[in-house]
Structures are given as structure tokens and as C-alpha cells.
C-alpha positions in Angstrom: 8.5 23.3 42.9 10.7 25.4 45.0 10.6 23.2 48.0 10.7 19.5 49.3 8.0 17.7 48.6 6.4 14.4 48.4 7.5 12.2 45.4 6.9 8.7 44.3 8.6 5.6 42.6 6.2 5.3 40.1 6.3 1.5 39.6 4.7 1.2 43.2 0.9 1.7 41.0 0.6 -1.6 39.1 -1.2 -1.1 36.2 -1.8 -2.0 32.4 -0.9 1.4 31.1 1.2 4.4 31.8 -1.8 7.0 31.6 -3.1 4.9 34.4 -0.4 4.7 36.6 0.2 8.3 36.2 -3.1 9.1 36.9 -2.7 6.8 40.1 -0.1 8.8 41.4 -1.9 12.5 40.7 -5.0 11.0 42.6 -3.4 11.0 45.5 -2.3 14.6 45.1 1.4 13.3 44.3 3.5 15.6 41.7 7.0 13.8 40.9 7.7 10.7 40.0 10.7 8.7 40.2 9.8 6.7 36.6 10.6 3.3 35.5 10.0 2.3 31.8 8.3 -0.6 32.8 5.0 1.5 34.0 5.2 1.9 30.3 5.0 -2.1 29.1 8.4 -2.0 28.1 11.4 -3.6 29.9 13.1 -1.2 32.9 16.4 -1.2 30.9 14.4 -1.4 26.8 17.1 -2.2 23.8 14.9 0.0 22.2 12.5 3.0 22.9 10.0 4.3 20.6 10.6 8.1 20.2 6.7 7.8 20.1 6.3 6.1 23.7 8.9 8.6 25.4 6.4 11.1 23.7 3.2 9.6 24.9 4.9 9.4 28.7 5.9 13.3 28.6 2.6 13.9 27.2 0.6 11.9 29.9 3.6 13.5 32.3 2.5 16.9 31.4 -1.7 16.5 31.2 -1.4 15.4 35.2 1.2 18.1 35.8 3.7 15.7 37.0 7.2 16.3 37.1 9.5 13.4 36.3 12.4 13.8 38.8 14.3 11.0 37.3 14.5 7.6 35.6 15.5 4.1 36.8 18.5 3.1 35.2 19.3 0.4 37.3 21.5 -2.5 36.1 24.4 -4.6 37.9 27.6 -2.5 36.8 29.8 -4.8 38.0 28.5 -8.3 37.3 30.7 -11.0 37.5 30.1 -11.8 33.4 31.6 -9.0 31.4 28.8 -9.4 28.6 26.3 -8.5 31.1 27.4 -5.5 32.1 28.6 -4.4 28.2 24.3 -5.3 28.0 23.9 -2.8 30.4 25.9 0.1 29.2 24.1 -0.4 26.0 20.9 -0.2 27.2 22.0 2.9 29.4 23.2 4.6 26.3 19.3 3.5 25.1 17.7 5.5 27.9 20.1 8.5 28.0 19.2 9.2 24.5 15.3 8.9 25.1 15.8 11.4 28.5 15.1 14.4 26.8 12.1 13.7 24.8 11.2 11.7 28.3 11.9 15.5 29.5 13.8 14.5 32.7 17.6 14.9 33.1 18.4 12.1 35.8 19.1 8.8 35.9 19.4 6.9 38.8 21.9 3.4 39.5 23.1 1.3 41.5 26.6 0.5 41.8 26.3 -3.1 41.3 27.6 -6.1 43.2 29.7 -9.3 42.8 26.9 -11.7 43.1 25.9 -12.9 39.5 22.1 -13.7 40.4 20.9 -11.1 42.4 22.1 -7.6 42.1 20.9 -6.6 45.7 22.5 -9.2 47.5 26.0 -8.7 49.1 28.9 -10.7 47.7 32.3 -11.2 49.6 34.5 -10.0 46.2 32.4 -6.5 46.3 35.3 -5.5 48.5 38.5 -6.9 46.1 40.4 -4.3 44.4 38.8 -5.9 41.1 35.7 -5.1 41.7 36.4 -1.7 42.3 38.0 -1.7 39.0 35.5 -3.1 37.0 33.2 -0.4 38.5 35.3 2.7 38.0 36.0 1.6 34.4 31.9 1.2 34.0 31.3 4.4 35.4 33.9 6.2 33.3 32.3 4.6 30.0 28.7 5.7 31.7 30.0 9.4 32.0 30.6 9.3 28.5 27.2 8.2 27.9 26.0 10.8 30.3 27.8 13.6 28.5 26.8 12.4 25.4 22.8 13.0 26.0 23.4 16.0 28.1 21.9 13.8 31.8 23.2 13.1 34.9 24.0 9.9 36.7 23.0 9.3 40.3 24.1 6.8 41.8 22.8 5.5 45.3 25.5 4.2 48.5 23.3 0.7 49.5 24.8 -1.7 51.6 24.8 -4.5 49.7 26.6 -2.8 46.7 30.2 -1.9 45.8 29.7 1.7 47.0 28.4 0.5 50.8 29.1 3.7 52.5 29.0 7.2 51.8 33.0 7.2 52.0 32.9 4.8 48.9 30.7 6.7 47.0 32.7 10.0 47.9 35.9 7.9 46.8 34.0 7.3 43.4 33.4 10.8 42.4 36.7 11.7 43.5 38.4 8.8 41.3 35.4 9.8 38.3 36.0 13.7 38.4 32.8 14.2 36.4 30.1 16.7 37.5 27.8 14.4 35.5 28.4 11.4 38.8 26.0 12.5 41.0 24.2 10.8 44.3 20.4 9.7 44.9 20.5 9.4 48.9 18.3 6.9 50.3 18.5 7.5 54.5 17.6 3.8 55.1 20.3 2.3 52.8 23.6 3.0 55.0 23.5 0.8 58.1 25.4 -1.9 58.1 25.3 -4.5 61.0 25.5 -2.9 64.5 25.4 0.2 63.0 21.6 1.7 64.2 23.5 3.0 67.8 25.1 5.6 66.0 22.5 6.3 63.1 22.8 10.0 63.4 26.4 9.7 63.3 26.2 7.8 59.9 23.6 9.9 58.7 25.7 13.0 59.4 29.0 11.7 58.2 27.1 11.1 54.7 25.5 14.1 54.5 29.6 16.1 55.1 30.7 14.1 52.9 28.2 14.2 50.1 26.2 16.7 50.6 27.0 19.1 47.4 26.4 16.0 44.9 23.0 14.9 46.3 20.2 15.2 43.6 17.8 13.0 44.4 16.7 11.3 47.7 14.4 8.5 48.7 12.1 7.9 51.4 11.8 4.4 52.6 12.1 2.8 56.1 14.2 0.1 58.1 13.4 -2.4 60.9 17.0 -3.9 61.2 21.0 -2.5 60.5 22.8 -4.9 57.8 20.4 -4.3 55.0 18.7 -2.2 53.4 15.7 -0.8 53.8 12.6 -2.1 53.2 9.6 -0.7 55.0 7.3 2.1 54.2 8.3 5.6 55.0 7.3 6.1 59.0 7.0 2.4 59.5 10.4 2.0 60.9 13.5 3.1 63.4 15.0 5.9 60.8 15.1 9.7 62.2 13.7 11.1 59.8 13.3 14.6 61.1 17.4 14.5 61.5 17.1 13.2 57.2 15.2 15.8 56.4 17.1 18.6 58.6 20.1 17.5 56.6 18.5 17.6 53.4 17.5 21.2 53.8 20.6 22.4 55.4 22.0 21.3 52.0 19.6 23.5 50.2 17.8 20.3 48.3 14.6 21.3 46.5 13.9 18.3 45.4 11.3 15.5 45.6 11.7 13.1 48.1 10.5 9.8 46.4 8.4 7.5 48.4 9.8 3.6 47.8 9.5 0.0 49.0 6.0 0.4 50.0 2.5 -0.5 48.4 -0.3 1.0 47.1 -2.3 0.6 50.3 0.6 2.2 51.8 0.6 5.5 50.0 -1.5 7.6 51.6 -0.4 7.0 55.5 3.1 6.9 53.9 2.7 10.5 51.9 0.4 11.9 55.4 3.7 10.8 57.6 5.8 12.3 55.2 4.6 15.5 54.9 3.6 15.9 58.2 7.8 15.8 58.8 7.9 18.1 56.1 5.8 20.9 57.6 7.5 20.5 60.9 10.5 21.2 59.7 9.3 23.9 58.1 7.6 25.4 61.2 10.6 24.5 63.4 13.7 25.3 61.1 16.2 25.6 64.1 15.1 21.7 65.6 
């Protein structure tokens, strides 16, 4: 696909296997998926994956001429408990290795957070110089992993985690110096409190300072600044004709990947969404 276009996380079709929730998403006339391993029965980070199942799920991929944009690879890189995030290496190193027969060549993360029972809840030591420590020495062991299996890393700026701003996540592929550390840009994700005043601002700022390393992006919503977001795409405050001005000023091609809404929500969801999309292709100078 040579332009943006409407994609989907495809864990937001709940169903008992991963032919269905494939063919969920191609009946409503959606071709790329954001995939989790879980649509698949499995867990979202497996110990182990069955060369046969990543077959079956390029297969399936294939017959409903979807395109899988990229894998979750989400685990809690900096965990307080160093045995949970050697678990998670391990289990990246598990998915890498599966990405090509999966036929993608992205896997997306978070950058983790302090608190040791919920990885998407702020934690006051996410901003010690230990925590940044622990995450640049998980990244550079996940870069190996990367290189190793020939994928790419994206990792997403959230306001809850580590990397809470753009500028953090432009510090961490500075500090990385990998061209495997890439970013999965999620519009709705970068407020923090008090911060919705100047959302183009924020929004611009990210997109300077990232811009050249964004892969992936995600389409979701917000109602409030402080956290992130958690709305259905065109439910909520964010501009999203200045996102997706940015995003094709940057020259993406990509996907963007509908997320944080529910299957009733899809198809007003994907309508707002590409009804952006074709204004900003008819009005390319807005």
C-alpha cells in the first residue's frame, strides 16, 4: 500500500481463533494489522512458538490479503525485579525469531515503568538516573536481539513510561545509536497534565524531533491531559487533521492502527478515520 491507510490492533476482535479474528478485521474492509500472539491462543509474549502456528498466521494473513504491519512485543523493560525483565528479553528473542516466518519485520514496545504491578501506571523512580539505566542496558541487549533476526524495534513515548516525551525517546536513540530503535507514534499518548493548551505545540515538537525514526503510528483518542489515551479514534479533543498533516509531511506510508476502542466501535472509528484521511489528501496545503 503506497499510502496511509486505515489499520487495526488486531486483538480488538475477540475471538476463538486466528482465522476468525482475521477474517473480522477483512470484513470490515480493514488491510493491516497491528498483531498480537494472543489472537492466536498463545500468550502475547509465548516461551515458545510453533514454527507451525507463525505459518498458519501468515497463511490466514495472506488468504485475507492482510498485511501484518507489526507485532506486540510489549513487556515491562524496566521492572523493578531484574528476573522479570531477563523473562522478557527472552521471550523477545522468542518472537524476533518467529518474525519472519510471521512475515512482518516490526516489533513494537513499550519502554517500561518503575511500578512492579502495572506496567502502564506511572511510578515516581521512572525519572531516577537508575531507571534510565536499567532501560538503556535493556534496549542495548534488545538491539542485539533485533539484529540478530534481521527486525526492528519500535518503541512508543507514553506518559506513563520511562520515555514520557518525545525528547526522551529522541535521547534514547541517540544514547542506543542503532538504526534497528525505531518509534511507533501514538498522537494521544504525549500530554502530560496541563499540557492540552498547547497540543499542537507538543505534537509539532515530536514530530521535529522524531520524525525520521517513526514507523508505525496509532490512532486512538483522549478526553483528558496526564494520561494516555484511551477513547476511540474521533471520540476525543486530539487534532487529528494536524497528526495526520505531520505524518505525511514526514513521507509515512504506513498504516495507521486503530486502538483502545471496541468492536462496536470500528466502523464509525475506521469512517472518521478515513474521512481525515481523504481530506488531507484533497487539501494537502491545510
Amino acid at each position: 500500500m503506497a499510502a496511509m491507510h486505515v489499520g487495526i490492533f488486531a486483538k480488538t476482535f475477540s475471538r476463538g481463533s486466528v482465522e476468525d479474528v482475521l477474517g473480522a478485521v477483512a470484513a470490515h474492509g480493514i488491510r493491516s494489522v497491528q498483531f498480537n500472539m494472543a489472537c492466536a491462543g498463545v500468550s502475547s509474549m509465548p516461551d515458545t512458538i510453533d514454527p507451525a502456528l507463525a505459518d498458519r498466521i501468515a497463511r490466514t494473513c495472506a488468504s485475507q490479503g492482510i498485511n501484518m504491519a507489526a507485532v506486540s512485543g510489549t513487556f515491562n523493560v524496566i521492572h523493578p525485579d531484574d528476573t522479570q525483565r531477563e523473562a522478557g528479553l527472552r521471550r523477545l528473542d522468542v518472537l524476533a525469531s518467529a518474525c519472519s516466518a510471521l512475515r512482518t519485520r516490526i516489533i513494537t514496545m513499550s519502554t517500561g515503568t518503575r511500578d512492579p504491578d502495572n506496567m502502564w501506571r506511572r511510578h515516581p523512580n521512572n525519572e531516577t538516573p537508575g531507571a534510565w539505566r536499567d532501560l538503556c542496558t535493556a534496549m542495548e541487549r534488545a538491539v542485539q536481539v533485533a539484529e540478530r533476526h534481521d527486525v526492528t524495534l519500535a518503541i512508543e513515548p507514553e506518559v506513563s513510561n520511562v520515555v514520557d516525551t518525545a525528547a526522551k525517546a529522541r535521547r534514547l536513540i541517540d544514547e542506543i545509536r542503532s538504526p534497528r530503535l525505531r518509534v511507533l507514534i501514538d498522537g494521544a499518548n504525549l500530554f502530560h497534565a496541563d499540557e492540552l493548551p498547547r497540543m499542537r505545540e507538543i505534537l509539532d515538537e515530536a514530530f521535529d524531533l522524531l520524525g525520521g525514526a517513526i514507523v508505525l503510528a496509532h490512532a486512538k483518542d483522549l478526553s483528558r491531559d496526564g494520561d494516555a489515551g484511551h477513547e476511540a479514534a474521533g471520540t476525543g479533543l486530539l487534532d487529528y487533521d494536524r497528526y495526520i498533516a505531520l505524518l505525511d509531511r514526514i513521507g509515512y506510508k504506513g498504516p495507521l492502527i486503530l486502538h483502545n476502542l471496541t468492536e462496536a466501535q470500528v466502523p464509525e472509528a475506521g469512517t472518521f478515520l478515513q474521512s481525515r484521511l481523504d481530506y488531507r489528501r484533497l487539501t494537502p496545503d491545510a
